[in-house]
PASEBA-1860 file (N, C-alpha, C; in nm, 3 decimals):
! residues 242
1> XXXXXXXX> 0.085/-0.120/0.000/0.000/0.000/0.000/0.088/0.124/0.000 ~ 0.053/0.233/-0.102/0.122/0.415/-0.068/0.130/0.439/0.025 ~ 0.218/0.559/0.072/0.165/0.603/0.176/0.202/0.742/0.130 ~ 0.104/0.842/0.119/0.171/0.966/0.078/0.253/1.053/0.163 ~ 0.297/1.145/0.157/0.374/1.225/0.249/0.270/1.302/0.288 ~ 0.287/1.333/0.484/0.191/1.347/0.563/0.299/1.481/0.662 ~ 0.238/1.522/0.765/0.315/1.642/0.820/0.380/1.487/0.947 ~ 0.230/1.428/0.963/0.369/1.304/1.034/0.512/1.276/0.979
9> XXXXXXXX> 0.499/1.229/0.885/0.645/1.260/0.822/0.736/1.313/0.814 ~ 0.709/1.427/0.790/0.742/1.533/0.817/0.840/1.539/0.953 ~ 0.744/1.543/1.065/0.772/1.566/1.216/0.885/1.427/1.189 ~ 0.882/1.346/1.165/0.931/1.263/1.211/1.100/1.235/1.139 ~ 1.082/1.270/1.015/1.230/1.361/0.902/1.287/1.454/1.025 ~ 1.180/1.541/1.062/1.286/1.585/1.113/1.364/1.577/1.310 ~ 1.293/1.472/1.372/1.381/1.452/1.463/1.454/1.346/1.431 ~ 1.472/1.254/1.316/1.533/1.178/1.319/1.681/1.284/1.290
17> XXXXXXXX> 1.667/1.407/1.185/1.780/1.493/1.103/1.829/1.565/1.287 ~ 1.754/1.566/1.390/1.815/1.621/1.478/1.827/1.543/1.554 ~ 1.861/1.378/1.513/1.887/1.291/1.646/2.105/1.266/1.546 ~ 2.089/1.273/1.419/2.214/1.314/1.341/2.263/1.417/1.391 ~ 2.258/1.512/1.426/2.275/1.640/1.434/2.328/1.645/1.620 ~ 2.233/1.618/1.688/2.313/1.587/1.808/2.471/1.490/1.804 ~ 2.468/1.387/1.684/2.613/1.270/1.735/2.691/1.352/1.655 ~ 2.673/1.470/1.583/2.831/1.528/1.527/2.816/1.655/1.542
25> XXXXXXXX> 2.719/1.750/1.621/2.751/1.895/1.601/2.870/1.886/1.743 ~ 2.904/2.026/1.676/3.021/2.066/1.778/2.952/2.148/1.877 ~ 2.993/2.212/2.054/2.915/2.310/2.121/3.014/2.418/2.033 ~ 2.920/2.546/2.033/3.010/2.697/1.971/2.976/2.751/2.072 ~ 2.887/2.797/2.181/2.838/2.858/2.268/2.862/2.814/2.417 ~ 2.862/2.965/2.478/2.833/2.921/2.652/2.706/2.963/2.703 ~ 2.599/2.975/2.657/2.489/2.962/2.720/2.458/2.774/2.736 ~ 2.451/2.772/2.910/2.399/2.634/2.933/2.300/2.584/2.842
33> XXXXXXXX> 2.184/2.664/2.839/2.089/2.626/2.753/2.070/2.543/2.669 ~ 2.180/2.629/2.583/2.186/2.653/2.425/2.317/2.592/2.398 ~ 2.405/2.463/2.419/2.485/2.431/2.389/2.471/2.387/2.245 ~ 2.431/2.425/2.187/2.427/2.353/2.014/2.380/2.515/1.946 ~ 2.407/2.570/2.000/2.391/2.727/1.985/2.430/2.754/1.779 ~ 2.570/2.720/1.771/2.588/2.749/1.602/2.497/2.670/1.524 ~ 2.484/2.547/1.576/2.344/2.474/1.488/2.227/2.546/1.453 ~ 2.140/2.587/1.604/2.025/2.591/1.606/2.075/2.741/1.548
41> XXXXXXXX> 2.122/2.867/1.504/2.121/2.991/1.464/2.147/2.940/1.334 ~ 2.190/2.854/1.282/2.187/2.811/1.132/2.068/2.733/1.064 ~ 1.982/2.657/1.151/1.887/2.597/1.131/1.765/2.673/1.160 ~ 1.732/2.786/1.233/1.663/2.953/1.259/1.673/2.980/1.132 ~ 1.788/3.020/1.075/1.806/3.083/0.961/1.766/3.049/0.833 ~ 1.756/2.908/0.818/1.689/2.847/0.722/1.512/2.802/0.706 ~ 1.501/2.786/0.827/1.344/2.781/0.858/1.314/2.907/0.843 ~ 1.364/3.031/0.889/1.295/3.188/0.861/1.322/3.182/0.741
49> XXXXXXXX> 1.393/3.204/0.648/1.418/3.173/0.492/1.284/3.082/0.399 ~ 1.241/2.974/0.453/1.145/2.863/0.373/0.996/2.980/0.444 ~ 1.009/3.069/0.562/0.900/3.092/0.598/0.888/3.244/0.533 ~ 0.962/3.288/0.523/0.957/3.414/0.438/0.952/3.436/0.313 ~ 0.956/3.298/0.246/0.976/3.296/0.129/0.801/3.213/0.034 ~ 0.763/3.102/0.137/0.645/3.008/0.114/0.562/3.032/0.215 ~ 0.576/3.020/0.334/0.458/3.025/0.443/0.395/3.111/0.463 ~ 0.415/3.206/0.498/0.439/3.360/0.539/0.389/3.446/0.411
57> XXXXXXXX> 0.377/3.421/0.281/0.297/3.425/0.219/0.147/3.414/0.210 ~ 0.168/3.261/0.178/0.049/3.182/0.229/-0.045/3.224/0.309 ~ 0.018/3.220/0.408/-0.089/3.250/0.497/-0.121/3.367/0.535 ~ -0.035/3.474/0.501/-0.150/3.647/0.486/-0.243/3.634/0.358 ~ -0.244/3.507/0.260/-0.286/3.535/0.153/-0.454/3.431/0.171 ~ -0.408/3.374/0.306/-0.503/3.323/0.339/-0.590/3.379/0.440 ~ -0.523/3.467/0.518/-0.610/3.515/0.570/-0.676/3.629/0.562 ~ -0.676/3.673/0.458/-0.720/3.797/0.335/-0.848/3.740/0.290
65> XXXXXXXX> -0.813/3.642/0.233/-0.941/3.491/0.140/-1.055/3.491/0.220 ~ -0.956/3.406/0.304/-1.069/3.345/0.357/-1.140/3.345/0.543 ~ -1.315/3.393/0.522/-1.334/3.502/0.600/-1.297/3.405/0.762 ~ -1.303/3.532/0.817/-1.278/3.476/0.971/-1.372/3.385/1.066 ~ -1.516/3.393/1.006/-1.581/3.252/1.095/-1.485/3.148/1.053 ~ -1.455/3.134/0.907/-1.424/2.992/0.913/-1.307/2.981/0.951 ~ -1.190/3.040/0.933/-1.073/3.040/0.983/-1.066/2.970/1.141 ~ -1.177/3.043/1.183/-1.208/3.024/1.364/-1.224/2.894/1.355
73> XXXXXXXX> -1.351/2.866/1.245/-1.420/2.711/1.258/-1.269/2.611/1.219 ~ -1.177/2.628/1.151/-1.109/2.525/1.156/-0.985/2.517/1.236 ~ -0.959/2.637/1.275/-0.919/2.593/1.424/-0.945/2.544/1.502 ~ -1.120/2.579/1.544/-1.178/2.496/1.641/-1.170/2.324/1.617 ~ -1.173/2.307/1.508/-1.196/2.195/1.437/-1.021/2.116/1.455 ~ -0.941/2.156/1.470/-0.804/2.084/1.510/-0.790/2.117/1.651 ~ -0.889/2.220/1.634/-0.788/2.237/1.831/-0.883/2.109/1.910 ~ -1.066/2.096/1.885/-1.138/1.937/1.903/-1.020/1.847/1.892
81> XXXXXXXX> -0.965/1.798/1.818/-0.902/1.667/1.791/-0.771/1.619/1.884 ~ -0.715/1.801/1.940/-0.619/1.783/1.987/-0.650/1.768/2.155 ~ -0.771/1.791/2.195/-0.798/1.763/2.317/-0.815/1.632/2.347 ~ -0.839/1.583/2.275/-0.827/1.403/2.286/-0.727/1.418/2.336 ~ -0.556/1.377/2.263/-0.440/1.385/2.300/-0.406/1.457/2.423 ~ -0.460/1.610/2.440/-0.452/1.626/2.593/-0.555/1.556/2.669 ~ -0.661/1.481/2.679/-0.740/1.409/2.799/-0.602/1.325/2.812 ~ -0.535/1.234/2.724/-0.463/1.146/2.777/-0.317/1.161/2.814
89> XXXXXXXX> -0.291/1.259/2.815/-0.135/1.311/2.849/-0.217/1.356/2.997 ~ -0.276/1.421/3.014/-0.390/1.440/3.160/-0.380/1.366/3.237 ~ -0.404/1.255/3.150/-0.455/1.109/3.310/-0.298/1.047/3.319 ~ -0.201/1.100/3.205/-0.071/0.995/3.267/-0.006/1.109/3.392 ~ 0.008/1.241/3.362/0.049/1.344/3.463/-0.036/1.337/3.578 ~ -0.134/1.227/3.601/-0.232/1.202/3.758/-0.333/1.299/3.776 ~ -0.393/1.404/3.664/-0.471/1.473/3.669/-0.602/1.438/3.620 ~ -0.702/1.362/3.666/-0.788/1.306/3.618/-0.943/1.375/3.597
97> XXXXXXXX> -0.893/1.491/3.667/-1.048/1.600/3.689/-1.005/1.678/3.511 ~ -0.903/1.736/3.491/-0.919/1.765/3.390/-0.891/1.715/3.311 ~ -0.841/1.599/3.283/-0.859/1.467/3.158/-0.950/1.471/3.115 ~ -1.085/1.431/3.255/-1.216/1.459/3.231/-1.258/1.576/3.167 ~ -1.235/1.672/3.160/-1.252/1.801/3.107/-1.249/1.825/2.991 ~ -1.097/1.736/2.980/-1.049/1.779/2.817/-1.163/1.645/2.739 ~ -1.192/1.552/2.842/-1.288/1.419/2.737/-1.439/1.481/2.692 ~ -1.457/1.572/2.812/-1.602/1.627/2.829/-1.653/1.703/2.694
105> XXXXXXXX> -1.474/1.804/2.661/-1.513/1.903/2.533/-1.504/1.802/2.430 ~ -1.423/1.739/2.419/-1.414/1.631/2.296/-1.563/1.601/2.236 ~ -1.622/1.566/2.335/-1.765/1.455/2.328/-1.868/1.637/2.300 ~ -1.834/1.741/2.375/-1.965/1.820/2.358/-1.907/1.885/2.248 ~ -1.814/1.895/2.197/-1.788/2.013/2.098/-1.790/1.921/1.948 ~ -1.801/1.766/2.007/-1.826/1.676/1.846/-1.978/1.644/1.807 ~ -1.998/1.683/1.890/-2.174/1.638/1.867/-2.225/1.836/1.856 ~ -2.303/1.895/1.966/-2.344/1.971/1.954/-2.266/2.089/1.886
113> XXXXXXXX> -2.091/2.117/1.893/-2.046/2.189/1.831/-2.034/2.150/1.658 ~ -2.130/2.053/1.640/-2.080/2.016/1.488/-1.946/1.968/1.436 ~ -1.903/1.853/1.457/-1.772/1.781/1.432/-1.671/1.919/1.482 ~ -1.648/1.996/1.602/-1.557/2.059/1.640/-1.563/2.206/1.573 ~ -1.642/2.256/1.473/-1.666/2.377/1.403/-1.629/2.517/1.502 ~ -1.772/2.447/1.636/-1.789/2.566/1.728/-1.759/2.504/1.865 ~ -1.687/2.611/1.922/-1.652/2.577/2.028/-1.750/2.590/2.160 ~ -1.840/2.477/2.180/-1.950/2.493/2.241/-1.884/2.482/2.412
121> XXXXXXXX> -1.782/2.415/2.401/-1.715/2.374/2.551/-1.682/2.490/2.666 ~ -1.602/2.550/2.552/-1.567/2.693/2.613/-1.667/2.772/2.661 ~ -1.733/2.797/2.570/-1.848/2.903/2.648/-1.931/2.835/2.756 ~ -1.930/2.678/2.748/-1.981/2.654/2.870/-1.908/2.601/2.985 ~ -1.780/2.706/2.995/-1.690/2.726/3.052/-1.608/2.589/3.110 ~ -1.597/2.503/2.983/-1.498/2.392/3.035/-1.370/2.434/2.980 ~ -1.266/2.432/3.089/-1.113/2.507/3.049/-1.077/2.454/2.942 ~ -1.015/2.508/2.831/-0.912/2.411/2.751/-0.759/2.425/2.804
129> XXXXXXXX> -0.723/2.315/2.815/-0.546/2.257/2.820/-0.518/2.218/2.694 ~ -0.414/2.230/2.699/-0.284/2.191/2.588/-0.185/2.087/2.628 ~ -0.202/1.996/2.654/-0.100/1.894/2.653/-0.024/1.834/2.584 ~ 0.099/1.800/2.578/0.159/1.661/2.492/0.233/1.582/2.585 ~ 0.307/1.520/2.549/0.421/1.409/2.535/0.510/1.441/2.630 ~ 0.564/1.558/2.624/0.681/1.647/2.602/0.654/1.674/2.780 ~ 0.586/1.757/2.790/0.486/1.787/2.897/0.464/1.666/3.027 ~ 0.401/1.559/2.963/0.426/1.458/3.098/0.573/1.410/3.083
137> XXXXXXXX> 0.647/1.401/2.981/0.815/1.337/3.056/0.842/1.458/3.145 ~ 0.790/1.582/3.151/0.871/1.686/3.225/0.864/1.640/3.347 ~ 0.675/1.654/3.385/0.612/1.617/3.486/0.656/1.501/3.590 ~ 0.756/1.375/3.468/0.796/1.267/3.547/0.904/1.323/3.580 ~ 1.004/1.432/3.590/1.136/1.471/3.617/1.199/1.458/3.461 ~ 1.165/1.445/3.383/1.255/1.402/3.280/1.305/1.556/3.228 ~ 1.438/1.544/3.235/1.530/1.710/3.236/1.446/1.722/3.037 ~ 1.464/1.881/3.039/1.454/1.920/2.927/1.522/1.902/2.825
145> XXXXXXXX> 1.656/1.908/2.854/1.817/1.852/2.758/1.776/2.023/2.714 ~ 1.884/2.041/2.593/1.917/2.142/2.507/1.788/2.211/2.444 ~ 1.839/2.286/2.423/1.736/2.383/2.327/1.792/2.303/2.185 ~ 1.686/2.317/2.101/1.722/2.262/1.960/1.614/2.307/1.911 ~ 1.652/2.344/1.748/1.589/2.443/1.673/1.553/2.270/1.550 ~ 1.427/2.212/1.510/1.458/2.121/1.422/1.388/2.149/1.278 ~ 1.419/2.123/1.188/1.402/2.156/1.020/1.300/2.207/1.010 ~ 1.221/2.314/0.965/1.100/2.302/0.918/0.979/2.301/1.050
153> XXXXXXXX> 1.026/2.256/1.141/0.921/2.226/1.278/0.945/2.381/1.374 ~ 1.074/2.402/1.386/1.113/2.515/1.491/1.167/2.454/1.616 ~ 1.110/2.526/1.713/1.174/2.545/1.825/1.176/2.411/1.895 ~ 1.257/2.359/1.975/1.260/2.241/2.016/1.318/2.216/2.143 ~ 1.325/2.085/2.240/1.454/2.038/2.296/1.440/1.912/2.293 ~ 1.560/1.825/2.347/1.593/1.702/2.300/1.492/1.667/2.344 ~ 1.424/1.639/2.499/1.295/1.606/2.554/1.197/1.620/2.442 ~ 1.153/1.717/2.407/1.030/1.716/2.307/1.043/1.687/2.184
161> XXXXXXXX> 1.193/1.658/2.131/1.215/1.563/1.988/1.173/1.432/2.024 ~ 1.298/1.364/2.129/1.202/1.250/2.234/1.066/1.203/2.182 ~ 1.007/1.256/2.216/0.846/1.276/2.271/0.760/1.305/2.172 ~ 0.822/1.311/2.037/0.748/1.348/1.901/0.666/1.248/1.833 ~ 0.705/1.106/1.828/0.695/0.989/1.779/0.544/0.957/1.883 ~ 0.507/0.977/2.021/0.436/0.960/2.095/0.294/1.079/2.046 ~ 0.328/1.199/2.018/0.247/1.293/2.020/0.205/1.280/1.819 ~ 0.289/1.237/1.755/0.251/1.175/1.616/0.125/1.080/1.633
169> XXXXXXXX> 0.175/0.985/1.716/0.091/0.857/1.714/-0.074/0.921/1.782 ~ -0.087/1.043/1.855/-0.154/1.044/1.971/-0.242/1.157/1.848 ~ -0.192/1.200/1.753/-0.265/1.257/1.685/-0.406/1.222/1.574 ~ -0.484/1.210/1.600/-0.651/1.169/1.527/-0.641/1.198/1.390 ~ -0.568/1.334/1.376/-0.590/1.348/1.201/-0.491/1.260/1.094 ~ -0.389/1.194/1.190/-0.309/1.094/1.135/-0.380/0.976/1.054 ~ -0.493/0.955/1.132/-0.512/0.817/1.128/-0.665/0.838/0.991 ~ -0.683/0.953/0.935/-0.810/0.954/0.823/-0.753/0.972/0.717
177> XXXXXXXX> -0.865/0.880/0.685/-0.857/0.823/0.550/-0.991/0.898/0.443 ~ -0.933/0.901/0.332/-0.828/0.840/0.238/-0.696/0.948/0.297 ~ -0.609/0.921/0.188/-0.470/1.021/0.208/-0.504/1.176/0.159 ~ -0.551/1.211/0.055/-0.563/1.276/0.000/-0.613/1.390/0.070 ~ -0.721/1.333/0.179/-0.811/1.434/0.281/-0.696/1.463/0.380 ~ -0.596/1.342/0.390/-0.566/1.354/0.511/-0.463/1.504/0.528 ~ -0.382/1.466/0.365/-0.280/1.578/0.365/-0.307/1.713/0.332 ~ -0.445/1.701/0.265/-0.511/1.890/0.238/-0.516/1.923/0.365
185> XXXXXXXX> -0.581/1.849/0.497/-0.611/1.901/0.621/-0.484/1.892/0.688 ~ -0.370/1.859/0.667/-0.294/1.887/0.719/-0.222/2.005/0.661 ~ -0.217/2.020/0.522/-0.174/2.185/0.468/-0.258/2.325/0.519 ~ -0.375/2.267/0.567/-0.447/2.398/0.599/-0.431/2.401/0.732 ~ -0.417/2.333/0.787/-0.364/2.301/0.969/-0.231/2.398/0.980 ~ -0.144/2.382/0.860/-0.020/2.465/0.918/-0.027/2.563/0.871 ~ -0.072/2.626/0.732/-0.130/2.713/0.667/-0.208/2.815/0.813 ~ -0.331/2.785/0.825/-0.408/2.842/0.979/-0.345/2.872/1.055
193> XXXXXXXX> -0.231/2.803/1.121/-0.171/2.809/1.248/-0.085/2.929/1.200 ~ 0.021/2.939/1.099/0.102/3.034/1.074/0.002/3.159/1.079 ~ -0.099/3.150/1.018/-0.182/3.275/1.003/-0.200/3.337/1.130 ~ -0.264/3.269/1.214/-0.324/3.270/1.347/-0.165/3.333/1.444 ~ -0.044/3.395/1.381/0.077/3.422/1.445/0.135/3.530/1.355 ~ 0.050/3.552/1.290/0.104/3.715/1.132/0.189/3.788/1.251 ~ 0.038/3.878/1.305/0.062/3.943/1.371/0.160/3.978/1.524 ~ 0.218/3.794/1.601/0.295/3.830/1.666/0.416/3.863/1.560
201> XXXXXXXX> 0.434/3.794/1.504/0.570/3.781/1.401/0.601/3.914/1.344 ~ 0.477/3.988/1.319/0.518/4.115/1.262/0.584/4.186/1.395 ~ 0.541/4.207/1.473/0.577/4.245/1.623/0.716/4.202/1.607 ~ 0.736/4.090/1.631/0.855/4.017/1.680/0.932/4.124/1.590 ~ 0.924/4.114/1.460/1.061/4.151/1.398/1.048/4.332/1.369 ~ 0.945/4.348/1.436/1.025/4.557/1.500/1.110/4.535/1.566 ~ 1.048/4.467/1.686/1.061/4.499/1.846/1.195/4.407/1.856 ~ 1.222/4.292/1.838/1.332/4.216/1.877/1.461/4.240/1.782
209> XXXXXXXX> 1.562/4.296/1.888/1.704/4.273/1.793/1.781/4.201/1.787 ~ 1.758/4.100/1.857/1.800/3.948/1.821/1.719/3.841/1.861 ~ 1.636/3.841/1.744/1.511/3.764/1.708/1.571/3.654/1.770 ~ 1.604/3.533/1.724/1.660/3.436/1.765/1.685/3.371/1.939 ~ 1.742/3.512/2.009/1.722/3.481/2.122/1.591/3.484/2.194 ~ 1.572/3.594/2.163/1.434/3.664/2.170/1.322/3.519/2.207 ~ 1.329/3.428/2.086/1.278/3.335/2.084/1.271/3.221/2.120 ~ 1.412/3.193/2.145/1.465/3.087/2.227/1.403/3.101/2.364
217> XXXXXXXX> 1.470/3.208/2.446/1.444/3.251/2.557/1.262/3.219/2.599 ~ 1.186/3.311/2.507/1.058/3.273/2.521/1.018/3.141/2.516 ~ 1.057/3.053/2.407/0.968/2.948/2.429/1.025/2.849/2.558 ~ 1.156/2.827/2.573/1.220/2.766/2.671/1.160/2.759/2.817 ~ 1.110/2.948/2.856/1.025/2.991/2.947/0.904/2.930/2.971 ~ 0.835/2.947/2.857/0.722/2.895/2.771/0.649/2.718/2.835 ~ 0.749/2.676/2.781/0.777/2.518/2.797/0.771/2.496/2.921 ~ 0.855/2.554/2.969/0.871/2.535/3.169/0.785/2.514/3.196
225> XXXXXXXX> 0.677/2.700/3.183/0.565/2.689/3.249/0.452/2.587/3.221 ~ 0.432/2.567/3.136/0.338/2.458/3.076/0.397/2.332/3.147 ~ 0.501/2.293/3.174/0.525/2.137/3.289/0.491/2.162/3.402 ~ 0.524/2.273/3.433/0.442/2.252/3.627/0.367/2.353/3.627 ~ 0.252/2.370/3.511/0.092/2.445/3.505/0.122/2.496/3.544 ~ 0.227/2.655/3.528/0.205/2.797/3.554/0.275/2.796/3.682 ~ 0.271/2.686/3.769/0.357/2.727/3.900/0.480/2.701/3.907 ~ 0.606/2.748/3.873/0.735/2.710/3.846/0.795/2.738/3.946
233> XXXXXXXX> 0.872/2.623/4.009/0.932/2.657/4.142/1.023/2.747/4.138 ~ 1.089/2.856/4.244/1.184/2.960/4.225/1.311/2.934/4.189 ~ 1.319/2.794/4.216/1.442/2.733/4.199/1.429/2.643/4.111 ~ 1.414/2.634/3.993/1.383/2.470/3.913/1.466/2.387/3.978 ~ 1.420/2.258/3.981/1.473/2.177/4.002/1.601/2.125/3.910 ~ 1.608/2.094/3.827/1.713/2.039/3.725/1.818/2.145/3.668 ~ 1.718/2.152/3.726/1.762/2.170/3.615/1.699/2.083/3.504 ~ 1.568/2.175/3.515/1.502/2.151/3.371/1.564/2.196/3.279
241> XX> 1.702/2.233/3.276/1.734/2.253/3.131/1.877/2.177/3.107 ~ 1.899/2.084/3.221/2.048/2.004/3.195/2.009/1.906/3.113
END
């Protein structure tokens, strides 16, 4: 049987290109962090390049097109699918009230929200979370490792390259059929998402004079907070970032 090329694929090209990339880069840098520092500012550089050149297009050209209910509706419509994946990253981190939560919108926003269109959950004030993979190894102690920037995907660390193959598998739009549906909805999935970020990005590149860190720094932060839900001890432990 085919199998066409999918954004799984994709994801998965590229932690294998950054599991290569860890056994021969050299460190250039002394930020702890960021020990793969000349990599990831060369691999920045090429992902802003494919995004300034194809994406970044795209998607102001999409969101010009095409009007903003639906834009909303198909967000809503991936962000449904992805709460599955967080109910069950939920119940492995021992949080079972909002597993429930995230199962609750699944079930009300597929039926009465119309296969995920409208977000009926929210307004009836069930929280949405964001979970992955990445997220419960934190939760188990599992250190963050390096910052790593990977092909085409962005921002990264070894933990959440790790943890990619798990959050692939854990993904619903993987698994529909035929191919053909599967990979338009996955072009408009990244298509949307870039859109749905014009406007920080335009920001970003007034305001930041070294974009790069700028970004690192943030999502690294970012990441933290999302492993111990907003409450980050004063002291991390690990050295979540050894």
């Amino acid at each position: 049987m085919k199998h066409a090329v999918t954004l799984s694929h994709l994801r998965l090209g590229a932690a294998a290109a950054a599991v290569l990339v860890l056994t021969g880069c050299a460190s250039t840098a002394n930020n702890p962090q960021d020990p793969l520092e000349g990599y990831n500012r060369a691999m920045f550089a090429v992902n802003d390049t494919v995004d300034r050149a194809v994406l970044k297009p795209v998607a102001t050209g999409y969101k010009k097109v095409v009007p903003g209910f639906a834009q909303t509706g198909v967000g809503n419509f991936f962000g449904n699918l992805s709460d599955a994946w967080s109910s069950v990253n939920n119940l492995l981190q021992g949080k079972p009230e909002q597993a429930g939560t995230d199962f609750g919108r699944v079930a009300l926003n597929s039926t009465f929200g119309i296969f995920g269109l409208l977000d009926i959950a929210s307004e009836a004030g069930m929280q949405k979370s964001d979970e992955d993979f990445g997220q419960t190894l934190g939760k188990w102690g599992v250190p963050s490792g390096p910052y790593l920037i990977l092909p085409l995907l962005g921002p990264s660390t070894v933990r959440d390259t790790a943890a990619l193959p798990a959050d692939i598998g854990g993904d619903i739009w993987k698994y529909k059929e035929p191919a053909n549906w599967r990979n338009i909805g996955a072009a408009v999935r990244i298509v949307d998402t870039r859109a749905s970020l014009l406007d920080a990005s335009g920001l970003l590149e007034d305001a930041a004079l070294d974009r790069y860190e700028f970004l690192r720094d943030g999502y690294l932060q970012r990441r933290q907070s999302q492993v111990y839900d907003g409450d980050v001890p004063r002291q991390p432990v690990d050295a979540e970032q050894q």
